[in-house]
TORLUMVEX-194446 format. One line per 2 residues: for each residue x, y, z of C-alpha. Coordinates in steps of 0.5 Angstrom, whole numbers. Layout:
X Y Z | ...
This chain:
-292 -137 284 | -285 -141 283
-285 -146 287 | -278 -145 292
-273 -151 292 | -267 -148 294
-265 -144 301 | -259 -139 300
-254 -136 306 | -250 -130 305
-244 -128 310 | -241 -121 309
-234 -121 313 | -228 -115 313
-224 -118 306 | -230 -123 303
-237 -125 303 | -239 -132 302
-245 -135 299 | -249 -141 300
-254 -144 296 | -257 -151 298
-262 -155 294 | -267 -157 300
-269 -165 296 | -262 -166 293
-258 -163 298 | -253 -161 293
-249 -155 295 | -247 -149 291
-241 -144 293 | -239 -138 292
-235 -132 294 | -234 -124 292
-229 -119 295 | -234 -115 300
-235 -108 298 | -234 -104 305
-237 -98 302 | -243 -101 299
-243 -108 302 | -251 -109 298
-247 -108 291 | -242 -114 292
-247 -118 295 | -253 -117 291
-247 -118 285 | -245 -125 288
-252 -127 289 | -253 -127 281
-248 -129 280 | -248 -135 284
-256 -136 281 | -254 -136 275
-248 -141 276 | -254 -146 279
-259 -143 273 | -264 -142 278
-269 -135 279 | -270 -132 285
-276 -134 286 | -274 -141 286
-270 -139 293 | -275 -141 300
-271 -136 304 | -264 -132 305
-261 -132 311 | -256 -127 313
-251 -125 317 | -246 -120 318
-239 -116 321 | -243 -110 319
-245 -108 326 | -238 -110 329
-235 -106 324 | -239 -100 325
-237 -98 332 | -230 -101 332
-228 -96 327 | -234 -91 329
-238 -90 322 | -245 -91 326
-250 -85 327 | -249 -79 332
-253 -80 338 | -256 -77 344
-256 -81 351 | -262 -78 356
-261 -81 363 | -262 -79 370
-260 -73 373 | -253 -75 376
-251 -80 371 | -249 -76 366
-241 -78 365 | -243 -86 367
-240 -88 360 | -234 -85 362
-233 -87 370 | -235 -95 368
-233 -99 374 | -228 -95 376
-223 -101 375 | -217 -102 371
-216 -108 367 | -209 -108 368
-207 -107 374 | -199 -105 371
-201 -100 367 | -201 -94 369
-203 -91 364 | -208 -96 361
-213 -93 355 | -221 -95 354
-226 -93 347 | -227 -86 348
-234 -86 349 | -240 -87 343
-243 -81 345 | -239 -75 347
-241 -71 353 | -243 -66 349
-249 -70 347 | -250 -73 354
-257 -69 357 | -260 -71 364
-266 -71 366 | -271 -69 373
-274 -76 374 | -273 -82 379
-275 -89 381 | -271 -92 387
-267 -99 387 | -275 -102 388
-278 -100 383 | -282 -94 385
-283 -88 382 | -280 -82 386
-281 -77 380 | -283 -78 373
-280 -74 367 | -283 -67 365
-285 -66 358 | -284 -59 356
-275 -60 361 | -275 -67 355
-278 -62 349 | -273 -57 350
-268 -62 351 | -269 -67 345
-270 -60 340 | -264 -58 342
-261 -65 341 | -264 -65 333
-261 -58 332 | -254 -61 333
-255 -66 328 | -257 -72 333
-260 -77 328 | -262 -82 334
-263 -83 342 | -261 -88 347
-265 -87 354 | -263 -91 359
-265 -88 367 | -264 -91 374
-266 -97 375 | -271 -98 369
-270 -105 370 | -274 -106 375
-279 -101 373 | -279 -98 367
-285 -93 367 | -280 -87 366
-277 -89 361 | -284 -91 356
-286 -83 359 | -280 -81 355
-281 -85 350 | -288 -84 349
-286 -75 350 | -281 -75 344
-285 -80 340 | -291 -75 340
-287 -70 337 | -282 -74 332
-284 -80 330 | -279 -82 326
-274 -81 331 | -270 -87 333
-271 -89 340 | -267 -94 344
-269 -96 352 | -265 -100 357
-271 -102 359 | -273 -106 352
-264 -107 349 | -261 -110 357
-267 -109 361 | -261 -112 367
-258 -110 373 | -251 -106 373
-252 -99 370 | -246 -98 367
-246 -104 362 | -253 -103 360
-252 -96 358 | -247 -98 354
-251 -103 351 | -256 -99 349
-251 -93 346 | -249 -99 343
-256 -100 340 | -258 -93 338
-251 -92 335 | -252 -97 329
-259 -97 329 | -260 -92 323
-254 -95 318 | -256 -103 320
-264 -101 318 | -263 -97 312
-258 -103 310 | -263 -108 311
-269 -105 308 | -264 -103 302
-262 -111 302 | -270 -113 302
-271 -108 295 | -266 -111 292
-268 -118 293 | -275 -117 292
-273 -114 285 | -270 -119 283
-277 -124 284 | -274 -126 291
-282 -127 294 | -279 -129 302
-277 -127 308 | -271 -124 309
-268 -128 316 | -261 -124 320
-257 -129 324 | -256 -126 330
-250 -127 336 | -253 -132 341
-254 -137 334 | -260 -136 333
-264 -132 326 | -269 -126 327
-274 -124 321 | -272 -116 319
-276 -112 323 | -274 -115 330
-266 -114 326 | -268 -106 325
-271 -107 332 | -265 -110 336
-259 -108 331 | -254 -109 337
-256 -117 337 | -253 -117 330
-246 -116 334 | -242 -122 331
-247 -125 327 | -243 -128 322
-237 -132 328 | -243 -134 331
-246 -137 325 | -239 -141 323
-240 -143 330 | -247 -146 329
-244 -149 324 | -238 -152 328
-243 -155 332 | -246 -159 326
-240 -162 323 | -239 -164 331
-245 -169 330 | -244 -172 323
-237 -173 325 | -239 -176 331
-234 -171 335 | -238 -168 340
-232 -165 343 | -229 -159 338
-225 -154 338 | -227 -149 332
-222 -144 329 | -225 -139 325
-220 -135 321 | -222 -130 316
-220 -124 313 | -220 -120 319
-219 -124 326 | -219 -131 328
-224 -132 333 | -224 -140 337
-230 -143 340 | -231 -150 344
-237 -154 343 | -238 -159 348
-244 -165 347 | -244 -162 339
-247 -156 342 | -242 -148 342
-242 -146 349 | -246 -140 351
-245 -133 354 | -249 -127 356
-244 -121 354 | -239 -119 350
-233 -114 349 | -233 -110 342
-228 -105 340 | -222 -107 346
-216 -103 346 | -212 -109 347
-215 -114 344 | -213 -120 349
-214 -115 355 | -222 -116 358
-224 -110 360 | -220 -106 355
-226 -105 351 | -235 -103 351
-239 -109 355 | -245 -110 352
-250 -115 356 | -253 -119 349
-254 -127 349 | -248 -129 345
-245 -136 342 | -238 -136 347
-233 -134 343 | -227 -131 343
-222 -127 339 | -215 -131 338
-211 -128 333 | -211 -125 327
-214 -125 320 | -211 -126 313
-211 -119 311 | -207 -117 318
-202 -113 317 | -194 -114 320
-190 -109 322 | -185 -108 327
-187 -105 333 | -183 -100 338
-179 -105 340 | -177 -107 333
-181 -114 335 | -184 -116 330
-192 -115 331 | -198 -118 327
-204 -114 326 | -210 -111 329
-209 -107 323 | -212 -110 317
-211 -109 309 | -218 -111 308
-222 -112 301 | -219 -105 299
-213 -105 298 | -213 -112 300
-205 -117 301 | -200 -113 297
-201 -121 293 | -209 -119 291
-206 -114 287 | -210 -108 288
-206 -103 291 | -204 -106 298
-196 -105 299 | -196 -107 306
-194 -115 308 | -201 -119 310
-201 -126 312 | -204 -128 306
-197 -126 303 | -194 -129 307
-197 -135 307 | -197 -135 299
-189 -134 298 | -190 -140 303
-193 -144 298 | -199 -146 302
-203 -141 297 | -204 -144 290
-204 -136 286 | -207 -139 280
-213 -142 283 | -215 -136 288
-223 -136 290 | -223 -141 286
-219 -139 280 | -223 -132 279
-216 -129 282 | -210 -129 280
-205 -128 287 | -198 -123 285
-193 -127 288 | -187 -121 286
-192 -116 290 | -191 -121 296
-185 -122 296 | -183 -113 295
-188 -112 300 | -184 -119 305
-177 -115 302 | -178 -108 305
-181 -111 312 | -175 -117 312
-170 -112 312 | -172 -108 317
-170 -114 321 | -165 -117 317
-167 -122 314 | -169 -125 307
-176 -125 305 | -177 -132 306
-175 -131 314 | -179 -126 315
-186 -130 312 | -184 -135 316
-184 -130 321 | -190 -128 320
-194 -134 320 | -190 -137 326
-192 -130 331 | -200 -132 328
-200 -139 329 | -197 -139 336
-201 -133 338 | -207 -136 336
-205 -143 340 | -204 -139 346
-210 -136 347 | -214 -142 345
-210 -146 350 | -212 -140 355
-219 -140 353 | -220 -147 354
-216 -148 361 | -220 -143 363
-225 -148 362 | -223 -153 366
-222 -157 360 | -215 -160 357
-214 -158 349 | -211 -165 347
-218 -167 348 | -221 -164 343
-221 -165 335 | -221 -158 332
-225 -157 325 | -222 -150 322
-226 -146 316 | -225 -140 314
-221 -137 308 | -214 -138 311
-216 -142 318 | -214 -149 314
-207 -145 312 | -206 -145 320
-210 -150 323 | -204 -156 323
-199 -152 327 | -203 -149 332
-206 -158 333 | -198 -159 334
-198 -153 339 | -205 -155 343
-203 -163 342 | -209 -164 339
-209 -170 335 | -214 -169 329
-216 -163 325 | -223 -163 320
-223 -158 314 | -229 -159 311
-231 -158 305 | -233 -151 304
-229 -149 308 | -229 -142 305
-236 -141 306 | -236 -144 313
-240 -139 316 | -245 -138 311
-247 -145 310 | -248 -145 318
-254 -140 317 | -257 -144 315
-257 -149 320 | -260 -143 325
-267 -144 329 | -271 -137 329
-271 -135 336 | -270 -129 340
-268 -129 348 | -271 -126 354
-268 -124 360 | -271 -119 366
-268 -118 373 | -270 -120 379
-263 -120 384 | -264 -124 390
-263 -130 394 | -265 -136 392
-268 -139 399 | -272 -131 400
-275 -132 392 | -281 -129 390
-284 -134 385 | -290 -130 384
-287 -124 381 | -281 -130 377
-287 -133 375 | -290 -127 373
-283 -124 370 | -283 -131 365
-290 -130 363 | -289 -124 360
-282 -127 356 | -286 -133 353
-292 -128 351 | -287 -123 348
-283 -128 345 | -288 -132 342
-291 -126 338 | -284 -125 335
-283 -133 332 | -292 -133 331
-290 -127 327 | -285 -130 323
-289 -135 321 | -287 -140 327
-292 -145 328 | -296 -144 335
-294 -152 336 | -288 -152 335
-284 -146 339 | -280 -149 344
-278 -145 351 | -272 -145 355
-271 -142 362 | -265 -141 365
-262 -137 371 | -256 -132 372
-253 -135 379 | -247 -134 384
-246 -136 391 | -246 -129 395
-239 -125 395 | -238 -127 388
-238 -123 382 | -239 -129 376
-245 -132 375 | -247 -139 372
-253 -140 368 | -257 -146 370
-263 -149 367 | -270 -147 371
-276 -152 371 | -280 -150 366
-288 -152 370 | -290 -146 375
-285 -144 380 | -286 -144 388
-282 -145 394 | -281 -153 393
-277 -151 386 | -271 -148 390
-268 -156 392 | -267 -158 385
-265 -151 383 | -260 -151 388
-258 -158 387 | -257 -157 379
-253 -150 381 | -248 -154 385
-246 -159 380 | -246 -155 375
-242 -150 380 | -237 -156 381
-237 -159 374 | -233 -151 372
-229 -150 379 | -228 -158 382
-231 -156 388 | -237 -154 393
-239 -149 397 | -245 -152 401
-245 -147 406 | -245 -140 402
-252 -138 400 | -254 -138 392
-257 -131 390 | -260 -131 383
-258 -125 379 | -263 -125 371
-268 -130 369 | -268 -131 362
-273 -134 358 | -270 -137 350
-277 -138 346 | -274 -142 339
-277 -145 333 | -275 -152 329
-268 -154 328 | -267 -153 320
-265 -160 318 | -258 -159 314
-259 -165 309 | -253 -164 305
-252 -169 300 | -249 -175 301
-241 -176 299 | -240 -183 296
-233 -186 298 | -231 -192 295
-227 -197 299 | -222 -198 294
-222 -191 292 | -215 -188 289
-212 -181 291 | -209 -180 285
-215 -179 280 | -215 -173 285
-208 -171 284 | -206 -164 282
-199 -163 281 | -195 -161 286
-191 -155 289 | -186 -153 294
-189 -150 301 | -184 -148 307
-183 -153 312 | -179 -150 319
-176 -158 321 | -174 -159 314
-171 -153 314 | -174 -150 308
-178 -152 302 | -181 -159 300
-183 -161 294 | -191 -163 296
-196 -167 292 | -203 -162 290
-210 -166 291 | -216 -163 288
-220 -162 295 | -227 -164 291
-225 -170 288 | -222 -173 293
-225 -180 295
């Protein structure tokens, strides 16, 4: 047996899918990136992977593990290419989907649109059973009303089935019945439980969680697997490890098991590694803006660490409206979508403004510039007739960008508004970049946090292009491109404990708790995540625990996470969880309200192996060192407070001192 001397991370994205590969003595890292095949993603990665092998001179079994993250997951319900499911639920609660929360997110629109559901009403069966608000069982399923249910179901195509009943987060005897009835008779049906995927309080939420989950579940596990035959035939020996959106890495199985924790794996990975440039810059404070192909996405990292949340929104109608789009109750890095990608179309809208995005021209047919059929202007388009694009050294001179394509694709939108096509990219990147930096100053208030305080480290294939316009606008006063900046987000892969968090509810107030039953609730998380790392090869002795609480004062709709003790829990802990949620109440709001009682919604349990150690090879600077010896030409790029265009010095990025 070979033995590993290298770690390899992949990153699939909407335009490209990036690699790197780290020699764990040396810490020299190799880079590389391919267009992403959207119809069979494993041909462009496995094609990028020997390439990038063969580049090095190493076999796959020289590699001690890849790790994998993915827009695979996200794309498939945002653009519906997922499975066709069933949803059983409880007699009663069959159009929940569509009835949500009864609320309308924009209070001005009066004819405000959401998704369509993932499963059509046709597909959604109820079931004679109940179990009450505390978790007794009123009724429980009958097997022959599931037989005849689920046959039916199979005999209109249904390929998997999502099963989320009243209450299963507090007791979830009825929906194990169910799955135990259906599991009896199909075997290798794929099954989803509320009470496994979002075992929490709020129907609506985890339902939607759950259909979530069984809708990608097919198509993320024969991706998976498929990526796993493809590895080993080339002579790789190891794991495959799958980022997952809370930071964290999983092993395949628990992928396949829980797909819907792959939700944005690959911003969250970009954000992870955020988070590590924070520590070798001595910047604790960051503003990470991560642009794409696709989307522009933005996190703060506060103390080198990226904020987190515990839900998400995918496939939003409106992309900066929350509630416009499918919640789904995951732990994941606190990100937020900010504007659009490189690949994000421009048009007019019906006002004859101008608009960028949502629609992307993807890797096929890509920006009009790639030259393989795209007609529409991009903002990659944009930013080449700019002169911010070298057209000769495009992903790393393996592509020639076509500026006449461009400019035929900028000259048609231009004329549309009357003006040249130089005006109209100018336009372009002037609508991105301030729709970018509004959000991001939004985002950042919303916080309690001032954006001027903050330095912003941007990555991504076109984030470094918009990352000095957008630091003017926010008043940020120094802007970090690391080196790779392309592949950013793959090398953050690497920089990801295995873990996998818990969560269980227990709604109550904080003074009344039942600290048995808490205890009992984070005995069984700890058991259950333990098993998951021990079977990934974690060592006993070094999985660490988290516990943390979802928490609010009375009357409030928000929750805030605060850290729990982690010794046995009794009555006596309540002060200093109730102290520690005070302050951290005050740190976000600037003020306390001693006098409202604390409930606590959700305990949550985080069970994490060791941190990888990035040890990237050193870069030697020289004090004396000049610039020049670097220095690649020079080209015109467009600059607005000169009025036009100036003639730029071009430096070599890796031969800089």
């Amino acid at each position: 047996m070979t033995e590993p001397t290298h770690s390899l991370s992949i990153d699939i994205g909407g335009t490209f899918t990036d690699f790197t590969l780290l020699n764990i003595e040396s810490g020299e890292l190799n880079v590389h990136k391919v267009l992403t095949d959207p119809e069979n993603p494993t041909t462009a990665l496995m094609r990028g992977v020997a390439e990038l092998l063969e580049t090095v001179g190493i076999a796959a079994s020289a590699l001690q593990v890849v790790v994998h993250s993915t827009t695979l997951a996200t794309n498939a319900i945002i653009e519906r290419k997922g499975a066709k499911i069933a949803l059983l639920t409880t007699e009663g609660f069959r159009d929940v989907l569509e009835m949500r929360r009864e609320q309308i997110y924009d209070m001005h629109d009066l004819h405000a649109r959401y998704p369509d559901p993932i499963v059509p009403r046709s597909l959604r069966a109820e079931i004679s059973e109940r179990t009450d608000r505390d978790g007794n069982v009123f009724l429980a399923p009958n097997a022959e009303q599931s037989a005849t249910i689920v046959e039916d179901l199979l005999n209109q195509g249904v390929e998997a089935v999502a099963i989320s009943l009243l209450h299963s987060y507090k007791n979830p005897e009825n929906e194990q019945a169910l799955k135990e009835q259906i599991s009896n008779r199909h075997p290798d049906l794929p099954l989803s439980l509320s009470s496994e995927v979002a075992p929490v309080i709020n129907e609506y939420e985890r339902t939607s969680t759950t259909v979530a989950d069984t809708y990608i579940k097919p198509s993320v596990s024969r991706y998976i697997q498929s990526v796993e035959q493809e590895l080993a035939q080339e002579g790789y020996e190891g794991r495959l490890l799958v980022m997952h959106s809370a930071g964290g890495v999983m092993d395949a199985n628990a992928a396949m098991e829980r797909p819907v924790r792959m939700l944005e794996s690959g911003p969250a990975a970009g954000a992870l590694a955020a988070g590590f440039y924070s520590e070798l810059l001595g910047e604790p404070d960051l503003i990470s803006l991560d642009m794409g192909g696709t989307t522009a996405k933005t996190c703060v990292i506060e103390g080198g660490k990226p904020g987190h949340s515990n839900s998400i929104e995918v496939a939003r109608v409106h992309r900066f409206k929350i509630g416009s789009g499918l919640p789904i109750l995951i732990p994941v890095l606190d990100l937020i979508e900010i504007g659009s990608g490189g690949g994000s179309i421009a048009s007019l809208d019906n006002l004859g403004l101008l608009r960028v995005g949502p629609l992307s021209a993807g890797a096929s047919p890509g920006p009009a510039c790639y030259g393989l059929g795209g007609t529409q202007p991009t903002v990659t388009d944009a930013n080449l007739m700019l002169g911010y694009l070298n057209p000769e050294y495009f992903l790393g001179g393996r592509m020639t960008l076509d500026i006449d394509a461009a400019t035929s694709a900028m000259s048609s939108l231009g004329s549309d508004m009357g003006m040249d096509p130089i005006e109209a990219a100018w336009g372009i990147y002037n609508v991105v970049t301030e729709s970018m930096a509004a959000a991001a100053r939004i985002h950042i208030i919303g916080r309690n946090k001032d954006p001027r305080n903050y330095a912003i480290v941007a990555f991504g294939g076109a984030g470094p292009a918009h990352a000095c316009e957008v630091a003017r606008i926010l008043g940020a006063t120094r802007v970090v491109i690391p080196l790779g900046a392309g592949v950013t987000s793959a090398l953050g892969c690497l920089a990801a404990p295995l873990s996998f968090e818990s969560v269980r509810s227990l709604p109550g107030l904080l003074e009344t708790t039942d600290w048995e039953s808490v205890n009992g609730l984070y005995a069984e998380m700890e058991s259950w995540g333990r098993d998951m790392l021990a079977n990934s090869g974690v060592p006993e002795d070094q999985m660490r625990l988290t516990r943390t609480a979802d928490m609010r004062l009375v009357g409030q709709i928000h929750e805030i996470n605060v850290p729990i003790p982690d010794d046995t829990l009794a009555q006596t802990s309540a002060e200093g969880i109730e102290s520690d949620f005070h302050q951290i109440y005050q740190q976000l709001y600037s003020r306390r309200n001693l006098s409202i009682p604390i409930e606590v919604q959700n305990w949550r349990l985080l069970v994490s192996g060791p941190q990888p150690i990035l040890n990237l090879q050193e870069q030697i600077v020289e004090p004396n060192a000049d610039a020049r010896v670097a220095l690649n030409g020079s080209r015109p790029a467009y600059f607005a407070n000169a009025n036009g265009f100036v003639e730029c010095p071009v430096y070599h990025r890796y031969k800089l001192p």
